[in-house]
N, C-alpha and C positions, 0 to 999 in steps of 0.2 A: 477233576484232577486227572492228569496224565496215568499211565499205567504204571510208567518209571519213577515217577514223583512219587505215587504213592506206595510202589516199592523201598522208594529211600527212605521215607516217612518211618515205613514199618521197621527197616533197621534200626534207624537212627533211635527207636523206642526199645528196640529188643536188644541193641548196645547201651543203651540207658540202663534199664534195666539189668544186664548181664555186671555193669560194671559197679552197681551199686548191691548187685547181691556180693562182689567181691568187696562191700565196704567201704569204695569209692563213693565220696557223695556229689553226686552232677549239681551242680548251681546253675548252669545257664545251657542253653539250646537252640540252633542256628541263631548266633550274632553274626549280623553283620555289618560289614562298613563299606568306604567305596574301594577299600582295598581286597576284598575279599568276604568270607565266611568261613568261622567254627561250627562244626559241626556241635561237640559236645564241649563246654567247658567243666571239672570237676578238681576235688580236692583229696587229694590222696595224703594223711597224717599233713607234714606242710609243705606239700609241694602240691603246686598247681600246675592240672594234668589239662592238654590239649588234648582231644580225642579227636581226630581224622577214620569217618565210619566211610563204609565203602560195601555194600549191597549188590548182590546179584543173584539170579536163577539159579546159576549152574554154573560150572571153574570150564565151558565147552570155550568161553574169551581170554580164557587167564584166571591167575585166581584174582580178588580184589585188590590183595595187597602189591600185586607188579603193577598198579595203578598209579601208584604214592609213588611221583619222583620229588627227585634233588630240589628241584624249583618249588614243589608242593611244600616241601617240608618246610623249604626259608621263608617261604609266602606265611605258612603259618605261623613262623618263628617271629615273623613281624604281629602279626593278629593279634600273636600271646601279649606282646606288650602294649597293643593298643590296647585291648580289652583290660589289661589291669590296671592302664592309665584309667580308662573310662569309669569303668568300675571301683576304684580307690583298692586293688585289691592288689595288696602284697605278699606277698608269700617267698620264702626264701632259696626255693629249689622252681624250676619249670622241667614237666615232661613232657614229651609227642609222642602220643599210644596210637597207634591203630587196630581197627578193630574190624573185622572183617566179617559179616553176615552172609550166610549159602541159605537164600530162602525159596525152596522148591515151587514151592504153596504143592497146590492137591493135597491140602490134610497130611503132609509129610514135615517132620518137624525140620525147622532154622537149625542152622549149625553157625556157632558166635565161636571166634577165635582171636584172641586177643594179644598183641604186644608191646612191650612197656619200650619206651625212652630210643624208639625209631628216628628220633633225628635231634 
């Protein structure tokens, strides 16, 4: 596995993770189809949350979240409905979180920062 790949890995687990200590419960983990990929799908009380995770070393490129454009968001906005076509899953509210992981490594801890209903 690539160095980057397994950097996104480890976000996309320590976004997992972060969002379900906030009670959030993740249901699914990179779906994808030929339009795209989720990163994280979960359910927040009844709304079902898109999670767009976004990994890096260091903010020395940007931070993660100036990553997530306009196009990102509607690409997702479509996903959201395939996925719950796919999955039979209805739910009456849809959000787009993003979550942004600063993981050093050297034994220096991740920094998770998270935002609700980004698009």
């Amino acid at each position: 596995m690539k160095a980057k790949d397994a950097l996104g890995r480890r976000g996309e687990i320590l976004a997992a993770d972060y969002l379900e200590d906030l009670g959030i419960r993740v249901i699914d983990h990179n779906w994808r189809c030929r339009n795209g990929e989720i990163d994280l799908v979960a359910v927040d009380g009844s709304t079902l949350v898109i999670a767009e995770v976004k990994t890096r070393r260091s903010l020395r490129y940007g931070h993660p979240f100036e990553s997530i454009t306009a196009a990102k968001l509607a690409r997702l906005r479509t996903l959201a409905v395939l996925w719950s076509r796919e999955h039979a899953v209805h739910l009456p509210a849809l959000r787009i979180d993003a979550v942004a992981v600063i993981d050093p490594g050297g034994g220096r801890p991740p920094v998770v920062e998270h935002l609700k209903g980004v698009g």
